[in-house]
C-alpha positions in Angstrom: 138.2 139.9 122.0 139.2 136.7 120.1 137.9 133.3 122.6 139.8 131.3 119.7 142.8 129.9 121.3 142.4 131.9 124.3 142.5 130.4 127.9 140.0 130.4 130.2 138.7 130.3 133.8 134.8 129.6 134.9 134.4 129.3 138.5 131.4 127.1 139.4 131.8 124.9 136.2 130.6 121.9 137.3 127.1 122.1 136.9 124.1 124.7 135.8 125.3 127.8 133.8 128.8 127.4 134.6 129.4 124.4 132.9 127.5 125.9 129.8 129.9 128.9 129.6 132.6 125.8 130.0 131.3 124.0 127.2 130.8 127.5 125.1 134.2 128.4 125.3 135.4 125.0 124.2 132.7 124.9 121.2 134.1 128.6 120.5 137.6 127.4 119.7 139.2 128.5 123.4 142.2 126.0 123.8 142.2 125.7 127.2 138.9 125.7 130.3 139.6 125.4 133.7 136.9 124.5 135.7 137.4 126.3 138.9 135.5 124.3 141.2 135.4 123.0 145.1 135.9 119.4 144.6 137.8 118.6 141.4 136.3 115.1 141.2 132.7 116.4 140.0 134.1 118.1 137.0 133.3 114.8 134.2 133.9 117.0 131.2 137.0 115.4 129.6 137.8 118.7 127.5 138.1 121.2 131.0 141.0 121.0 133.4 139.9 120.4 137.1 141.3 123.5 139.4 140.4 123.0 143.3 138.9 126.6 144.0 137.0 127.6 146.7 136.0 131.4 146.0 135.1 132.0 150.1 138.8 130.5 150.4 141.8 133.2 150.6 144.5 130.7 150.4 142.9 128.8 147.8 142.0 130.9 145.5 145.4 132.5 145.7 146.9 128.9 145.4 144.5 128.9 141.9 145.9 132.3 140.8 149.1 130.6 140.8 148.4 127.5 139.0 146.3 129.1 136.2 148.5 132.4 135.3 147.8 131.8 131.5 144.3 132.5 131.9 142.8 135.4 129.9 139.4 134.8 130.4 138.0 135.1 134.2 134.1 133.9 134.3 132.9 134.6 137.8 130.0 132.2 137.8 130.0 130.4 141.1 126.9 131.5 143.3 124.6 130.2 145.8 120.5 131.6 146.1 121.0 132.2 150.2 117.3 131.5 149.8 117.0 130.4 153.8 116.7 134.0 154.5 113.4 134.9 155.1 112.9 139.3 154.8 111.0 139.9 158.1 111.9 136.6 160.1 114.2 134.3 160.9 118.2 133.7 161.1 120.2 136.0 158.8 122.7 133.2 157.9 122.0 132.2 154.4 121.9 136.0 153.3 125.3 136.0 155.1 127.1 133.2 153.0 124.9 134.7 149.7 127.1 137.3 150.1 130.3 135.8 150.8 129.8 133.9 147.9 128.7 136.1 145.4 129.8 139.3 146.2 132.4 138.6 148.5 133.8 136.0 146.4 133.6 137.5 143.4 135.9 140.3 144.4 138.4 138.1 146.0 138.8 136.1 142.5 138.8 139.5 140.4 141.7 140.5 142.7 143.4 137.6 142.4 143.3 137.7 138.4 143.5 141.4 137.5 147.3 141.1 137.4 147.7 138.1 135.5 145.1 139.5 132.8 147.1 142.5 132.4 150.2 140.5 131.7 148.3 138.3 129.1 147.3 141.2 127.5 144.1 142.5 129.2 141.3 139.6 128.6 138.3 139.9 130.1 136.5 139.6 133.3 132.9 138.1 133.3 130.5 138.1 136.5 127.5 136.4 136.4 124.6 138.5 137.8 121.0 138.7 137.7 117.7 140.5 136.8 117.3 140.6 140.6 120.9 143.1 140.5 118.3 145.7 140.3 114.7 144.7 142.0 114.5 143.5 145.4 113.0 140.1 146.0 110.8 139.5 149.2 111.3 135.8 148.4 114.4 136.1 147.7 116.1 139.2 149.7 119.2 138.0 150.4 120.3 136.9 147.0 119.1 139.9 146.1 121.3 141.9 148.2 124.1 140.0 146.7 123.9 140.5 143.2 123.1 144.3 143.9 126.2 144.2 145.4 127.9 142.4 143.0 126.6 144.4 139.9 128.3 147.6 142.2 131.5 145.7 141.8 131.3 144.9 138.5 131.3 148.2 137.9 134.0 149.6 139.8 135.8 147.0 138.4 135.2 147.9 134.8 136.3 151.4 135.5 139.1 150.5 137.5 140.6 147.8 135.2 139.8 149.5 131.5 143.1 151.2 131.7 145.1 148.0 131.9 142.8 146.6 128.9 140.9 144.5 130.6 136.7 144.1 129.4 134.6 143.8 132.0 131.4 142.2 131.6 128.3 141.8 133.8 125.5 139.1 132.4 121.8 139.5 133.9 119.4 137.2 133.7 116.0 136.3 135.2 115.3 132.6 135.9 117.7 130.3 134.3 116.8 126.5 133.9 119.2 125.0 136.7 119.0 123.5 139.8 118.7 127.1 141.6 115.5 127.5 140.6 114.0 124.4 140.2 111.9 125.6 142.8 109.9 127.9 140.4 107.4 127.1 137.9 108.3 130.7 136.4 109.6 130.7 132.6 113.3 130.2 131.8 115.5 130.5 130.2 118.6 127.9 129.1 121.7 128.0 130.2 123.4 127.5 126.9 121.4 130.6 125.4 122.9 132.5 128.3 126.8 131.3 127.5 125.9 131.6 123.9 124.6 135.4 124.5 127.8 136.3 126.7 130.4 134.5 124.0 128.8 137.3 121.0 129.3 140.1 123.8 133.0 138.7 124.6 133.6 139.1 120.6 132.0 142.2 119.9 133.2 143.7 123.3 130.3 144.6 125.1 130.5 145.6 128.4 126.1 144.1 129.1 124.6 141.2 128.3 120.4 141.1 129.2 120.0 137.6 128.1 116.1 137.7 128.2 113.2 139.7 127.8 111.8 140.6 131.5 115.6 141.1 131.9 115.2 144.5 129.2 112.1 145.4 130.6 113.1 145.8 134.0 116.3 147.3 132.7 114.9 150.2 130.8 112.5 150.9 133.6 115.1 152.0 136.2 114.7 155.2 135.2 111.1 154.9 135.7 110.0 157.1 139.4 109.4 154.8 142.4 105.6 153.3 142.6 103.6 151.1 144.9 103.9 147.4 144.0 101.2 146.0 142.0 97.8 144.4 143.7 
């Protein structure tokens, strides 16, 4: 699809990778962002339109859907790590809101925007997911949970929305450089390189992006038979 003179929506755009898709769309000609975020005031960015959007919120993100109905460009980056959530101890709560943020969340806003993309045309629907779709985390199991969840949606979605024209596109990525894992001393990557990565998948319509190289590798080994973790 063409992001030149297209307008768009990034959830989360206020900080980390969400404000890089932001500003990638912008660079790439789109002639409208909104920055879909809780609180309108932290979005500084004087070339994205503030949008109040809470994606655990019903009413607000059907109160978005109706403010933004030129949008044909969904980004569903907004997400929380739910890190709290220990695997064998402990209170369940932050894998609970992990989920109702990024799976949960994620659905609500792709229901909410389906329509209107099919009246502008078809578009495209992004979710922002995660090497970690498809490898479960000890450290990490709730978030985890949530982005294999939310790669399931993605693609039910992409079946279910390819006859009204509408690409669907799932980004994974391993450690990004943003304040959700600046707990890590693991590599990284950018943020921009992931916006960048996703903007050359949105023009030549590709349904993937793997935005770094642990991401292929633990891709192409899916298919590989179940083995006991390494010592």
């Amino acid at each position: 699809m063409d992001i030149k003179g297209s307008v768009a929506l990034v959830t989360g755009a206020n900080r980390g990778i969400g404000r890089a898709f932001a500003r990638s769309l912008v660079d790439h000609g789109a002639a409208k962002v909104y920055a879909g975020v809780r609180d309108p005031a932290s979005v500084t960015d004087q070339d994205l339109v503030p949008l109040r959007l809470d994606v655990t919120d019903h009413e607000s993100v059907a109160a978005a859907a109706a403010a933004a109905g030129d949008v044909s460009i969904v980004i569903n980056n907004a997400g929380i790590g739910g890190a709290s959530t220990r695997l064998m101890d402990g209170a369940f709560d932050g894998a609970r809101r992990a989920m109702e943020v990024n799976y949960f969340g994620t659905w609500a806003v792709s229901r909410a925007f389906a329509p209107i993309l099919a009246r502008n045309g078809g578009g495209a629907l992004v979710n922002m997911l995660s090497l970690a779709s498809w490898v479960g985390q000890p450290l990490f199991p709730g978030y985890a949970a949530s982005k294999a969840a939310q790669w399931s949606l993605t693609d039910a979605l992409r079946k279910a929305l390819h006859a009204q024209g509408t690409l669907v596109v799932s980004v994974h990525a391993g450690f990004v450089d943003t304040d959700l894992s600046a707990w890590t001393d693991a590599s990284k990557i950018d943020a921009s390189t992931v916006a960048e990565l996703t903007m050359d998948a949105l023009t030549r319509d590709q349904f993937e992006v793997l935005a770094d190289d642990e991401t292929r590798r633990v891709k192409a080994a899916l298919s590989e038979p179940v083995h006991a973790p390494e010592a």
